[in-house]
DRENKE-36470 format. One line per 8 residues: number of its first residue (from 0); their letters; for each residue z, x, y of C-alpha. Coordinates in pm, whole numbers. Example, Ala and Ser with C-alpha at 12.3 -4.5 7.8 and 13.67 -1.06 7.14 Angstrom:
BEGIN
0 = AS = 780,1230,-450 | 714,1367,-106 .
//
This chain:
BEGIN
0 = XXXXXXXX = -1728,1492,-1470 | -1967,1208,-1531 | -2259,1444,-1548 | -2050,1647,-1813 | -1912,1374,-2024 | -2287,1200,-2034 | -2458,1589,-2139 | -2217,1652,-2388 .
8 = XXXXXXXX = -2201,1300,-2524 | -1828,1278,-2565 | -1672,936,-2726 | -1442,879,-2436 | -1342,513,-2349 | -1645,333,-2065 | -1685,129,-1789 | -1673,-224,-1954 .
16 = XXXXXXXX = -1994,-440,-1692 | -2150,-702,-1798 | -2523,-690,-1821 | -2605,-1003,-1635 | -2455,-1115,-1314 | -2367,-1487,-1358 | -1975,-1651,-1491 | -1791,-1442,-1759 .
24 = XXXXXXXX = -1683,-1770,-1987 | -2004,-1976,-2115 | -1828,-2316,-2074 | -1771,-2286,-1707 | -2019,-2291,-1377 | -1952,-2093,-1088 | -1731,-2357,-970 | -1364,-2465,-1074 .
32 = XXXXXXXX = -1269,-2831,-1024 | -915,-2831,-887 | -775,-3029,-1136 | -948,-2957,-1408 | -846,-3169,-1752 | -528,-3172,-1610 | -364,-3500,-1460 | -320,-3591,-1086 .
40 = XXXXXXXX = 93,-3552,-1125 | 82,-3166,-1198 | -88,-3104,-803 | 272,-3203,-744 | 439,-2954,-947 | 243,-2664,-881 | 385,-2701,-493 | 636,-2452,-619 .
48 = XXXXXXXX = 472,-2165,-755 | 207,-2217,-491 | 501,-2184,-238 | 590,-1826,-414 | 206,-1714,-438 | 197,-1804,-40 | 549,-1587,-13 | 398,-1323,-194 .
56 = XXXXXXXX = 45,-1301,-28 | 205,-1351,310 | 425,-1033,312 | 156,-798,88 | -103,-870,372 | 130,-820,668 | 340,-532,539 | 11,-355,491 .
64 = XXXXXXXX = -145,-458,853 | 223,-346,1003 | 187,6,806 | -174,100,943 | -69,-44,1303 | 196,155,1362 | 262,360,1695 | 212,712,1537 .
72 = XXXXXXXX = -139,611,1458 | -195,594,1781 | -459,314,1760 | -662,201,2065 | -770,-108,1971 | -550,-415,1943 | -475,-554,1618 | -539,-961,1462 .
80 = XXXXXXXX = -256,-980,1251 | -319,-1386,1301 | -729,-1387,1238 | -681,-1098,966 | -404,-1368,761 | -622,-1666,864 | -962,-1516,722 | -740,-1413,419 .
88 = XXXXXXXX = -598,-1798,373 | -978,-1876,414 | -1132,-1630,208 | -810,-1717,-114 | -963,-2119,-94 | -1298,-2001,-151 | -1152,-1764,-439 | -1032,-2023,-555 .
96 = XXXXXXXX = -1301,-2297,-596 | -1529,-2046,-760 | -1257,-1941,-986 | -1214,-1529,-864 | -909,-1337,-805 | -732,-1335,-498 | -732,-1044,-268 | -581,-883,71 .
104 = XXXXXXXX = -527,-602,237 | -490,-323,-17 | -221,-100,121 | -309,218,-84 | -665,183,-7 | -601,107,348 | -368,409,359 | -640,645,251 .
112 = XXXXXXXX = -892,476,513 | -632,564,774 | -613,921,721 | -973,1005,598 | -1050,869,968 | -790,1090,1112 | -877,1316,1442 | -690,1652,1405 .
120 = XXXXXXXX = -721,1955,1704 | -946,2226,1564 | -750,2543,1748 | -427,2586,1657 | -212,2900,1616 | -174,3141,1330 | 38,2917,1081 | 63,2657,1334 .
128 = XXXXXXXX = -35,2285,1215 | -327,2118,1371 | -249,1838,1602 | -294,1466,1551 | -515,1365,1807 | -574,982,1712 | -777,754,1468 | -1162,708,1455 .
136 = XXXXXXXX = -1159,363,1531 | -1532,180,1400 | -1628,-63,1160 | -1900,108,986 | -1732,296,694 | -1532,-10,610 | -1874,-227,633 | -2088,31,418 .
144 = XXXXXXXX = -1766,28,174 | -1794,-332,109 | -2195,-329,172 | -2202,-96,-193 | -1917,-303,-335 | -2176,-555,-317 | -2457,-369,-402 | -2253,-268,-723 .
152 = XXXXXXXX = -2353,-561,-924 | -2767,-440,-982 | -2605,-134,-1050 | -2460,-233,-1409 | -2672,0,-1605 | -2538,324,-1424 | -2192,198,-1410 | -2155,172,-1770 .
160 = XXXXXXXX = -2170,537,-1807 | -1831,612,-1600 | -1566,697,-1818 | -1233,560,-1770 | -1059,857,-1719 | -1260,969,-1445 | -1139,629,-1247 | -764,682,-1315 .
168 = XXXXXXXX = -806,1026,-1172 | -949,880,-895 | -616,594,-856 | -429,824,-926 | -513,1098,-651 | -528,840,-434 | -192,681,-477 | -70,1026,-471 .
176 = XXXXXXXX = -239,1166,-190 | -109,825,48 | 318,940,-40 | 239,1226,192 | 501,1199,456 | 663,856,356 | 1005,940,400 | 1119,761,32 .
184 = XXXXXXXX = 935,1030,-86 | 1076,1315,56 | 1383,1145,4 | 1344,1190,-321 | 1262,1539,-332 | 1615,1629,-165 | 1756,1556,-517 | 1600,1853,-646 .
192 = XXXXXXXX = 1613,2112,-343 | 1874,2317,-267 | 2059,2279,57 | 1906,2589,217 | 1563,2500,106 | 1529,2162,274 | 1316,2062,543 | 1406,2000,896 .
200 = XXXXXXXX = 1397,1606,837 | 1563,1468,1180 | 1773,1226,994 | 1944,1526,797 | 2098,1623,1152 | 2250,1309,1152 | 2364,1161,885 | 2560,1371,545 .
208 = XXXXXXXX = 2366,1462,274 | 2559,1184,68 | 2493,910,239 | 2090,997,221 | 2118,1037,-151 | 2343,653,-158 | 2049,510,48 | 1761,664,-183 .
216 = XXXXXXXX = 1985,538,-483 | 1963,199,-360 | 1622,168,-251 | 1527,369,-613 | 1680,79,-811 | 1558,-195,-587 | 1196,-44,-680 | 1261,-9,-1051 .
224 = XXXXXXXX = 1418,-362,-1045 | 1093,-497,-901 | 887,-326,-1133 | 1080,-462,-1461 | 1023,-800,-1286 | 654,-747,-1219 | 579,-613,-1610 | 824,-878,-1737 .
232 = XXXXXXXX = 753,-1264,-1861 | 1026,-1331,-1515 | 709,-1235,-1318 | 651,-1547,-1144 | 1031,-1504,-965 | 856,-1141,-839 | 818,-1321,-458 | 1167,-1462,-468 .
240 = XXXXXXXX = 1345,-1086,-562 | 1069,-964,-256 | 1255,-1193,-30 | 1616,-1097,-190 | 1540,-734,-55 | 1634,-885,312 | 1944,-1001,200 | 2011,-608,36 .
248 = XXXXXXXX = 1940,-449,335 | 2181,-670,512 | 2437,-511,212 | 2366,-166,355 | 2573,-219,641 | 2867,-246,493 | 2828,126,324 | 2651,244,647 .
256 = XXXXXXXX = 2708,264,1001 | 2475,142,1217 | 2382,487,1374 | 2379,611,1042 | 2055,333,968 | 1928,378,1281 | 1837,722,1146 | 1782,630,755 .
264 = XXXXXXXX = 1577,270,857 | 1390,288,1227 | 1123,145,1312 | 1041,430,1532 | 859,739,1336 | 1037,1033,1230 | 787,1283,1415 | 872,1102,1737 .
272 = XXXXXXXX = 1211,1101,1664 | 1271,1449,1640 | 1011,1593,1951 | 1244,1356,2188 | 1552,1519,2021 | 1378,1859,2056 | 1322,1821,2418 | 1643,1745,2527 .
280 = XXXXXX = 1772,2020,2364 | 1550,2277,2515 | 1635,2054,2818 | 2053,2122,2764 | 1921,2500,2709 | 1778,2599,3033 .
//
């Protein structure tokens, strides 16, 4: 599509890259002084929206390490959730003396890494799906992915060329492309799917088709009430309403039973779930 929209010369909105590789604003060096023009009172102040930005940072990078570790994954390797925060808290200080934006773990991104590395059998019955084997666990695709990130910035004069659409197709397939099997999702697809057309989710054994809609109800409005937050000049309260979800999900049991969560909100996978369930039944059978 680059190729294309480069032959055929079409006006379409480019990569904005600067041309040199040295600080975007003229009256700054490539290092910030903490306080700036500012007086030695407001280090004081800013303990509290320093406290929220920790909040905040703390649960993005953990919720996405706890995602990719998870059993089904069936990783070999142990994971650092302690070194991987600590190199973060590291790596935010230096961000922040040379004036860059802050980063962790990318959870879409890390999704996507996750299952392009994913070992699948390769014979399989007619119509039968392949088998999940495991992960390819190795540290060269996510070292040659930063390696080019890196390498991006002599690149400039290529990079302007990219049209703009081209990357949103890109986010976009890959933000769509990581919902497969999250179970919000499918959730979510129930509401349009008649009752004899829906999967054999295990927690649709279990629990009344009411009570699954009630639980994707709440979580729906939790999401779009984080969202209005996020967009919205109450943005810097974004952490605090993160934290308020804990205190939601303690709500839930008073419109659900516990066995009823234990189905809706496990922490043990869904395709687990249902093989144990499926062997004792064909263990009750024979």
């Amino acid at each position: 599509m680059v190729l294309v929209d480069y032959a055929l010369g079409i006006p379409s909105p480019k990569l904005k890259v600067p041309s040199v590789f040295k600080p975007t604003r003229d009256d700054r060096g490539w290092f910030i002084h903490p306080l700036g023009p500012n007086p030695w009172w407001t280090t004081i102040i800013t303990v509290f929206p320093a406290l929220l930005c920790t909040i905040l940072i703390f649960m993005d990078q953990q919720i996405t390490a706890v995602i990719i570790n998870r059993k089904e994954h069936k990783l070999k390797k142990g994971c650092g959730y302690h070194l991987d925060l600590f190199m973060v808290g590291v790596m935010l200080g230096v961000c922040s003396l040379m004036g860059l934006p802050w980063f962790v773990a990318a959870t879409v991104l890390s999704i996507s890494h996750v299952n392009s590395l994913k070992l699948e059998s390769e014979c399989s019955a007619p119509g039968e799906q392949p088998k999940f084997l495991g992960i390819r666990e190795q540290r060269f695709t996510g070292l040659m992915i930063f390696v080019l990130m890196g390498c991006s910035v002599f690149m400039t004069s290529v990079l302007k060329f990219i049209p703009m659409p081209v990357l949103y197709g890109v986010f976009l397939y890959m933000g769509a492309s990581s919902l497969r099997g999250i179970q919000f999702f499918d959730r979510l697809r129930l509401f349009a799917m008649p009752a004899k057309h829906q999967p054999d989710f295990i927690y649709l054994r279990h629990v009344p088709l009411r009570k699954v809609h009630l639980f994707t109800i709440i979580q729906l409005s939790c999401l779009i009430l984080l969202w209005v937050i996020k967009t919205s000049k109450a943005a810097i309260v974004f952490p605090m309403m993160v934290l308020a979800l804990l205190f939601i999900r303690k709500l839930m049991d008073c419109f659900f039973t516990k066995r009823e969560m234990s189905w809706l909100d496990d922490l043990m996978p869904e395709s687990k779930k249902k093989k144990i369930e499926d062997a004792e039944e064909v263990l009750l059978l024979s």
